[in-house]
N, C-alpha and C positions, 0 to 999 in steps of 0.2 A: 826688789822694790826699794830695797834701803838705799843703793846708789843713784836713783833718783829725785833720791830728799835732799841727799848731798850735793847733786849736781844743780836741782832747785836752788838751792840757798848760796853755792859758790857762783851758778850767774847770776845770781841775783845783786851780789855784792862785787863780782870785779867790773872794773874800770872806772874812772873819776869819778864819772859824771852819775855813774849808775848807784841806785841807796840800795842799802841791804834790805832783802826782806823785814815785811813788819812781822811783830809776834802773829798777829791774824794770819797770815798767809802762810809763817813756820806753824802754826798750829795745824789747821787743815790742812797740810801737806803730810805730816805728821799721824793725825786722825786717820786718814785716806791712805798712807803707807799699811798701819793696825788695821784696817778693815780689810783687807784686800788678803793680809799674810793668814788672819783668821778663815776667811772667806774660802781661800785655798787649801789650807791644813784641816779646816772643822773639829782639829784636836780639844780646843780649850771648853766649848762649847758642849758639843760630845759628852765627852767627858763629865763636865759636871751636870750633866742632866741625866745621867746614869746610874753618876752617884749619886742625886739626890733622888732618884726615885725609888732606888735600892734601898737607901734609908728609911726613906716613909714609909716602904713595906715592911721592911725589920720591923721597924718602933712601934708599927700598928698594931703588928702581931703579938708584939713584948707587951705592950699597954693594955689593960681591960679599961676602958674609958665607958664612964660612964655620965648622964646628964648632969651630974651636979660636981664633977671633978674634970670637965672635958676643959671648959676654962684656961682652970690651972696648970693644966701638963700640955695641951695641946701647942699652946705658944713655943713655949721651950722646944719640943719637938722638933716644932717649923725652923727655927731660929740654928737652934746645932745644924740641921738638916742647909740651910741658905751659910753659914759659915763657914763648915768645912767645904762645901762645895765651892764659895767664894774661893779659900785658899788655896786648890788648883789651881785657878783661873789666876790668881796672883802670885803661885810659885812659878807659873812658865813666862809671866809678863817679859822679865829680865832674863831667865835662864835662857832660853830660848835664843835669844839673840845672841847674848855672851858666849855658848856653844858654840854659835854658829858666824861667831868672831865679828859679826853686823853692830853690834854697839859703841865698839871702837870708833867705826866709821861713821858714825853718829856723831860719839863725841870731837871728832877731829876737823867737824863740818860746824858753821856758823851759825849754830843755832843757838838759841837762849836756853839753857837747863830748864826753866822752867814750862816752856813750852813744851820739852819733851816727858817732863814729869804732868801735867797738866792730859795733852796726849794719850800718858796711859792708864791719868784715872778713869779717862773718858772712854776707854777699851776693856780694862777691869769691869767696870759698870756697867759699861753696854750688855758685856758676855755676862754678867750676874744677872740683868736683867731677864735676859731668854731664859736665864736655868729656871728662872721665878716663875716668868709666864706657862712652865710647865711644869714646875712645884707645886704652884700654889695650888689650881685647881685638881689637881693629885693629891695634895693636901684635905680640902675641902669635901671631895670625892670619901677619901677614905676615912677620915677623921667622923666625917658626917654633923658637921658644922654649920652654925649659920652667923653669916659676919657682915657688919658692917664695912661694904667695901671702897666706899671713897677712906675711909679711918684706916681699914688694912692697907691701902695702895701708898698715903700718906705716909705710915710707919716703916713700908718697904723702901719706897723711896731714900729714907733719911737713914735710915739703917744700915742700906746697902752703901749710900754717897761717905757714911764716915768709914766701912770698911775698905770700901774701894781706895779714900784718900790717905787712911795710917798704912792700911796693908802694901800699899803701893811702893813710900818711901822703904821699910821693911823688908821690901822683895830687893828693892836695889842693895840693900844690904848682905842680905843674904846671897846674892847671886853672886859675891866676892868669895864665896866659901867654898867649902865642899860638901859639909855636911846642910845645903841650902835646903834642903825639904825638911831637916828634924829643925835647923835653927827658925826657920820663919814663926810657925806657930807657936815657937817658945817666945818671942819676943811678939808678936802680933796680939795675940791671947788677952798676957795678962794688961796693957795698954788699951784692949777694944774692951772691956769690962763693964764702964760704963753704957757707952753705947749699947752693948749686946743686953743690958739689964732692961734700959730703957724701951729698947725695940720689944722685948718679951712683955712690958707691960701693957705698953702700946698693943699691940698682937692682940694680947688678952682681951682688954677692952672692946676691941671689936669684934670678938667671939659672940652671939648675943645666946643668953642663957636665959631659958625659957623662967619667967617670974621673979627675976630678979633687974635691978636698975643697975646702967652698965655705969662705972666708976668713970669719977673727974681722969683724963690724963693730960692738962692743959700741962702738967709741971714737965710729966717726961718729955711730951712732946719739944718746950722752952728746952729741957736737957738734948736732947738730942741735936736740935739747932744750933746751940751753944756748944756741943760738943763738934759736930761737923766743923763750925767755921773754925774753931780753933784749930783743931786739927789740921785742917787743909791749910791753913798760915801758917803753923809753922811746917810744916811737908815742906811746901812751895819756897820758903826759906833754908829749908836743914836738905835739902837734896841736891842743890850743885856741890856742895860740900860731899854728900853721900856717895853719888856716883863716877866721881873724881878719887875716891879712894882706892887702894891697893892692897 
C-alpha cells in the first residue's frame, strides 16, 4: 500500500505543467494507506482490546470498590487501563513500518512531514478509539458505575487526541532505537502527566455518586484543551526534524 502513496504523490508532481499534490490529497492518501494496513493485519486493534479488558479484570478483582470510594479509584483505573493500551497502538505506529523498511519510502516520496505525522495521529486515535468503545462499557459493566456520559465521551475524546498527538512524535523517536518498547513509555509517561491527571478528574466527575453534587471540572477540561493544542503544535513542528534523524 505504501508504494501507492508514492506513486500518488510522484505523478502528482511530474511534468511542468502538472502541481504537486495538495496536503488534502497527501493527507487522505495517507489516512487511506493506515486504514487499509490495519484493516488487513487487525494486529494493533486486537491487541489492545485484550489488553484492556484483561486489565479491568485484574483491577476489578484487586479493588474492593465500594459506593462512597468508587469515584476516586475508578477513574484512575480506566485511565492506566486506555494508556497502556494506547501505548501498543503507538509503539507499532512507526515500528512497523521501519521493520518492514516501508518508511524509507515514505520519506523519499513528496510528501509534507507534516501530513504524514498528522496521518498517524489520525490512525493512533482512530485504533484507541475502538479499544474505548469496548473498554468503556466493560468498564461500566464491571465497575458497576453510573456516569454522565456526553462529560465521559467529552474527557475521552480529549484525553485520547493529546495522547495520540505527544505519543505519536515519541513513537518516531523511539522507532530509531532498539530498545523502542522500554524507551517510548519512558519519555511518553512523564510529558503526558498533565493530561492523564486531567482526564482522571474529568472521568471522575462523571462517575455520579449517589447523594453527593458532582464537582466543577470547567478548569480541567480548559487544561486539557490547552494541553492538546499545544502539544499538537509543537508535534506538527518538532517531527520533520524527528523523523529525518539517524
Amino acid at each position: 500500500m505504501t508504494h501507492v502513496v508514492i506513486e500518488e504523490a510522484r505523478d502528482a508532481q511530474a511534468g511542468g505543467s502538472r502541481r504537486a499534490p495538495s496536503f488534502a490529497a497527501q493527507l487522505r492518501a495517507l489516512i487511506w494507506k493506515e486504514a487499509l494496513v490495519e484493516a488487513r493485519a487487525r494486529e494493533t486493534v486486537l491487541a489492545g482490546v485484550a489488553f484492556a479488558l484483561l486489565v479491568l479484570v485484574i483491577l476489578n478483582f484487586a479493588f474492593d470498590l465500594r459506593v462512597e470510594n468508587v469515584a476516586a479509584v475508578a477513574p484512575g483505573v480506566l485511565w492506566v487501563t486506555v494508556t497502556f493500551a494506547g501505548v501498543l497502538s503507538l509503539g507499532r505506529s512507526f515500528a512497523r513500518e521501519r521493520d518492514r523498511r516501508t518508511l524509507d519510502g515514505l520519506l523519499l516520496a513528496p510528501i509534507d512531514r507534516s501530513a504524514l505525522y498528522v496521518a498517524k495521529v489520525v490512525a493512533s486515535f482512530s485504533a484507541m478509539l475502538v479499544v474505548e468503545l469496548v473498554a468503556v462499557p466493560a468498564f461500566i459493566g464491571l465497575f458497576n458505575v453510573s456516569v454522565n456520559l456526553p462529560l465521559l465521551v467529552l474527557g475521552l475524546l480529549l484525553g485520547t487526541l493529546g495522547l495520540a498527538g505527544v505519543g505519536t512524535l515519541f513513537a518516531a523517536i523511539a522507532a530509531h532505537t532498539r530498545a523502542r518498547e522500554v524507551l517510548l513509555p519512558l519519555l511518553l509517561f512523564p510529558i503526558q502527566v498533565p493530561v492523564i491527571l486531567a482526564t482522571v478528574k474529568t472521568t471522575g466527575a462523571a462517575i455520579h455518586v449517589p447523594g453527593t453534587e458532582p464537582p466543577d471540572v470547567g478548569q480541567w477540561l480548559g487544561l486539557l484543551v490547552a494541553f492538546d493544542a499545544l502539544f499538537l503544535s509543537l508535534s506538527v513542528l518538532l517531527f520533520e526534524f524527528v523523523i529525518e534523524e539517524e
